[in-house]
PAPAMI-110466 format. One record per residue (C-alpha): z negated, y, x; residue in one letter; residue number from 1. Coordinates in steps of 0.05 Angstrom, whole numbers. Layout:
REM residues N
      c3      c2      c1  r    k
       Z       Y       X  A  NUM
...
REM end
This chain:
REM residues 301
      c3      c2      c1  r    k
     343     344    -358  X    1
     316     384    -295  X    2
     327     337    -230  X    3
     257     306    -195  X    4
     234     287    -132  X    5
     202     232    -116  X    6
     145     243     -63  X    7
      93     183     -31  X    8
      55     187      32  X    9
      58     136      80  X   10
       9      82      57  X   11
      72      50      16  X   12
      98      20      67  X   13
     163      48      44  X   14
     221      48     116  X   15
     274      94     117  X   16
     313      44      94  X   17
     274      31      30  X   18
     273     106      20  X   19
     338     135      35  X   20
     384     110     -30  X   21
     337     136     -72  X   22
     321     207     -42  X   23
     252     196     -31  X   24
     213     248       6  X   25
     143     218      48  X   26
      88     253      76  X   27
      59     228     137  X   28
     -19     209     155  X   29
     -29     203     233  X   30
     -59     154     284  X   31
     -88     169     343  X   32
     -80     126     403  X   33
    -123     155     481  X   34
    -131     214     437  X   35
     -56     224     422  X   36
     -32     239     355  X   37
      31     212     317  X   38
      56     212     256  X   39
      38     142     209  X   40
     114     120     201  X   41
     120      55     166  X   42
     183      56     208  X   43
     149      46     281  X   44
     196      99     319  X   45
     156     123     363  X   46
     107      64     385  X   47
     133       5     359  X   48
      95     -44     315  X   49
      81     -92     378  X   50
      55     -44     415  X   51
      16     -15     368  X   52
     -18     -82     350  X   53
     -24    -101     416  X   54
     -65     -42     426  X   55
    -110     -70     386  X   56
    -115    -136     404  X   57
    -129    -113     480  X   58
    -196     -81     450  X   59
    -173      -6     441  X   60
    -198      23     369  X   61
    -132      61     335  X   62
    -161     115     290  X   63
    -122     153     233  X   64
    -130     215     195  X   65
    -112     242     135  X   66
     -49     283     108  X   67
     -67     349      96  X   68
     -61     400      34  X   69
     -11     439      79  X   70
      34     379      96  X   71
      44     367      18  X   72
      56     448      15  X   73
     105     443      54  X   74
     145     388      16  X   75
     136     416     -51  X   76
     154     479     -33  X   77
     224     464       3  X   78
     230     418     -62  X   79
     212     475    -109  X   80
     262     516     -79  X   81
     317     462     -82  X   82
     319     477    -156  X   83
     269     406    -167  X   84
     200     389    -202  X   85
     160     344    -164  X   86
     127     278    -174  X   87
      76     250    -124  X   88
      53     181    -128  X   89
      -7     171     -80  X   90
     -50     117     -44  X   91
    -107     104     -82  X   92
    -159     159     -80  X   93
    -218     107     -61  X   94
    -180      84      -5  X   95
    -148     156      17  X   96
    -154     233       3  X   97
     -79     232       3  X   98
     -85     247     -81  X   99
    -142     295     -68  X  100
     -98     336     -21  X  101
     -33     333     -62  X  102
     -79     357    -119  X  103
     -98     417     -73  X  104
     -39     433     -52  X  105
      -2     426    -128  X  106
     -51     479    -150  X  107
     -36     527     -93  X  108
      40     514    -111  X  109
      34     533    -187  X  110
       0     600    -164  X  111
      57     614    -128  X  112
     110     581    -168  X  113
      93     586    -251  X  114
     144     557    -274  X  115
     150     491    -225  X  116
     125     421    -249  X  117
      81     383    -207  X  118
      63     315    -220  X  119
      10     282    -175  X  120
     -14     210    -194  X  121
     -64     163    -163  X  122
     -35      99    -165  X  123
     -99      58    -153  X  124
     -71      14    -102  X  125
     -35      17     -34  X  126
      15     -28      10  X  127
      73     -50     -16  X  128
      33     -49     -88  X  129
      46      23     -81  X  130
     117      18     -52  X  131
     140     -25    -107  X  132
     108      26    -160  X  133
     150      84    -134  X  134
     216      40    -119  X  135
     206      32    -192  X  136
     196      99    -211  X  137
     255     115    -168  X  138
     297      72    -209  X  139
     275      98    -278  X  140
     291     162    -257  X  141
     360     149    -230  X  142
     371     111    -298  X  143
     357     177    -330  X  144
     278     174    -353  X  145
     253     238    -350  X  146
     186     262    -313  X  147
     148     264    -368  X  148
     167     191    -389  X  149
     163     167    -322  X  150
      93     182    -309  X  151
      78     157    -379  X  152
     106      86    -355  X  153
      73      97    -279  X  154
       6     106    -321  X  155
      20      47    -358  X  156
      32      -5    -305  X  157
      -6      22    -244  X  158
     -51     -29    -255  X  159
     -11     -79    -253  X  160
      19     -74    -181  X  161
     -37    -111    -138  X  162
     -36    -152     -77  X  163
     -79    -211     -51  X  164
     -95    -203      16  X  165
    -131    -241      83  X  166
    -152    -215     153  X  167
    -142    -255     216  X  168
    -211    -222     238  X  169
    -260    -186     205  X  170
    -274    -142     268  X  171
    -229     -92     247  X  172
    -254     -85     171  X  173
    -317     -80     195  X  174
    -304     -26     238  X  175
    -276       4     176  X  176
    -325       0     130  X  177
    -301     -51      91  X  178
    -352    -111     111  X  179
    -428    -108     147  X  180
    -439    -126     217  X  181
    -474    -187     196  X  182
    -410    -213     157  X  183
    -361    -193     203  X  184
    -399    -229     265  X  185
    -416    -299     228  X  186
    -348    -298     192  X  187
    -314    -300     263  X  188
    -366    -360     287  X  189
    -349    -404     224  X  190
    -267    -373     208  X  191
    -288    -349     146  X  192
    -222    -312     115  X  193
    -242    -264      55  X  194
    -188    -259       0  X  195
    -182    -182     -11  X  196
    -157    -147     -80  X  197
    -150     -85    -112  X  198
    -207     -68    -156  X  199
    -210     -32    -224  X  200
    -213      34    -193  X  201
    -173      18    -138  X  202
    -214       1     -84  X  203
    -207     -60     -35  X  204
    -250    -108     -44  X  205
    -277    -181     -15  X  206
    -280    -233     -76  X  207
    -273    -295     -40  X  208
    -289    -332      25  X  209
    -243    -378      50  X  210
    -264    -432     108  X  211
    -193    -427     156  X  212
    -128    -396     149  X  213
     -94    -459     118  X  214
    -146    -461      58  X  215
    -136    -371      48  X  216
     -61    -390      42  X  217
     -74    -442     -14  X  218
    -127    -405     -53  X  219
     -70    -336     -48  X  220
     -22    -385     -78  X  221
     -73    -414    -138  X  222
     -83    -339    -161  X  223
     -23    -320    -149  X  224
       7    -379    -198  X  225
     -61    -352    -245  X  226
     -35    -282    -244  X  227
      36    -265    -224  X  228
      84    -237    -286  X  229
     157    -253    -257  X  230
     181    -238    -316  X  231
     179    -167    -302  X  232
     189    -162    -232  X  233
     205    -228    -196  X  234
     201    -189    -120  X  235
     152    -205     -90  X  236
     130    -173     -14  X  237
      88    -202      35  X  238
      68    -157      82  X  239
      39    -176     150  X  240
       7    -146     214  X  241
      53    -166     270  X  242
      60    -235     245  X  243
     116    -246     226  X  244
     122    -322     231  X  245
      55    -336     195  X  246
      83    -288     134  X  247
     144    -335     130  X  248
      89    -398     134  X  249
      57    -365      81  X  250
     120    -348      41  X  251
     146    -423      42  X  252
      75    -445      22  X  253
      77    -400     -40  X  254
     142    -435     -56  X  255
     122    -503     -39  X  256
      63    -495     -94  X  257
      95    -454    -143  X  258
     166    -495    -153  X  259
     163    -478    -218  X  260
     166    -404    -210  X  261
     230    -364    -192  X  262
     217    -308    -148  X  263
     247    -274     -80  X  264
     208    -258     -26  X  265
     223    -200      29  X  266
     173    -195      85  X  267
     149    -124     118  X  268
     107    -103     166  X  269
      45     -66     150  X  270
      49      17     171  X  271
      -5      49     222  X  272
     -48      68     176  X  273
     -68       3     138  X  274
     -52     -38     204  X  275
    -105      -4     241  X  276
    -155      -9     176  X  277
    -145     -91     179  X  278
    -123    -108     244  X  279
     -79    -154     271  X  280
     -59    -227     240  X  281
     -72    -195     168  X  282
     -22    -217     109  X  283
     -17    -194      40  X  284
      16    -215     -20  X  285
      48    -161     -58  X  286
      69    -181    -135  X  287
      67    -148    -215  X  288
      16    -181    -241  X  289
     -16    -194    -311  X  290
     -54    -124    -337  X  291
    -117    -163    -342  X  292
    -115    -179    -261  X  293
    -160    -120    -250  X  294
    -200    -136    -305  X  295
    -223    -200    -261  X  296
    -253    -167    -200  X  297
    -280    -106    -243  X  298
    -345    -103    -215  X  299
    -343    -133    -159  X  300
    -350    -105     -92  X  301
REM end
């Protein structure tokens, strides 16, 4: 069986250390910060995650920008020519154009290189969702799967990698997109807290208000008991914007109402691109969930 790569962009979450023992190769989105571009490292080695926050909570907007069809040349390429086909597991293309550009630049690979295999896969979802999708891929593969089977199984279970997700503030949603003015400006008055899942096709979306952070926590721990399958993955990540001590509040709440469940928990900071999308104070539950999870919120946005 020909030897793969395993390529993901940076919307995983995925640090060097996650990445290094299995080989896996990231393309970077930037942020910009006064006009100043870096790279989107989930790894925070250039400004650090406190800084970077703290930008943010001193008023100053941090905008991002895609990875381009020449960044993903680049990769595949150097990949192509290490002897390796290629499979690319990307944030969701409602939430990114990270797919649309890998898809581009697969295209312009196969023109030049016939013979090379090129797989590019939208996984639907992003976070450490999507980092837990390729660790698992990553896995398969150094088990022996080959690419063909792997992306059969990726296809298979994409769906079922989800997260459950509250903001501190809607301010910074809003300013994404992702809530109205309106919503955003009487949700701060009364401290509503939305609870924020993937959708069907992959899309983030509000399906619940919450009145205080307290109550989000509880209601993330009621679905999470109504959905989680630890059965087939028991890890479960909870991913936070520079709040560290809240996602351990939030972790020992999820154990304190699920005693009957066995799972582990590892906790992981959120990388530029979705920290600047939600803002500081944001935490997100990370799990495998039932298939039918999607199924739920399809619909709803």
């Amino acid at each position: 069986m020909k030897d793969y790569a395993i390529v993901v962009d940076n919307c995983s979450n995925l640090t060097k250390e996650k990445r290094k023992p299995y080989g896996i190769e990231i393309v970077y989105m930037h942020f910009f910060i006064d006009e100043k571009m870096y790279d989107a490292s989930p790894d925070f080695d250039v400004v650090s995650l406190k800084e970077f926050n703290d930008t943010m909570r001193n008023g100053k907007r941090i905008t991002t920008s895609q990875a381009t069809a020449s960044q993903f040349e680049e990769v595949f390429e150097r990949l192509i020519k290490e002897g390796k086909d290629i499979l690319y597991l990307g944030c969701s293309s409602k939430l990114s154009a990270s797919v649309k550009e890998g898809e581009v630049a697969k295209d312009n690979m196969l023109k030049k290189y016939p013979d090379a295999k090129i797989e590019v896969i939208d996984s639907y979802t992003s976070c450490y969702a999507l980092g837990m999708l390729v660790l698992d891929a990553a896995k398969r593969r150094d088990a022996g799967m080959s690419l063909e089977d792997n992306v059969a199984k990726v296809i298979e279970d994409r769906y079922c990698y989800n997260y459950l997700a509250s903001p501190e503030k809607l301010t910074y949603l809003k300013q994404a997109g992702r809530v109205s003015a309106p919503s955003a400006f009487f949700g701060g008055i009364l401290g509503i807290k939305p609870i924020i899942v993937n959708s069907k096709i992959g899309e983030n979306v509000g399906v619940e208000k919450v009145k205080g952070r307290k109550n989000a926590y509880l209601r993330i721990c009621e679905l999470f008991k109504e959905q989680a399958n630890l059965k087939e993955h028991n890890l479960v990540y909870i991913g936070h914007a520079d709040c560290l001590e809240d996602a351990k509040e939030l972790a020992q709440v999820l154990k304190d109402n699920n005693k009957d469940l066995d799972f582990e928990v590892e906790f992981g900071a959120f990388e530029p691109c979705v920290g600047a999308s939600v803002g500081p104070g944001t935490l997100a539950v990370n799990f495998f969930t039932k298939p039918e999870f999607r199924d739920k919120w399809e619909g709803t946005r």
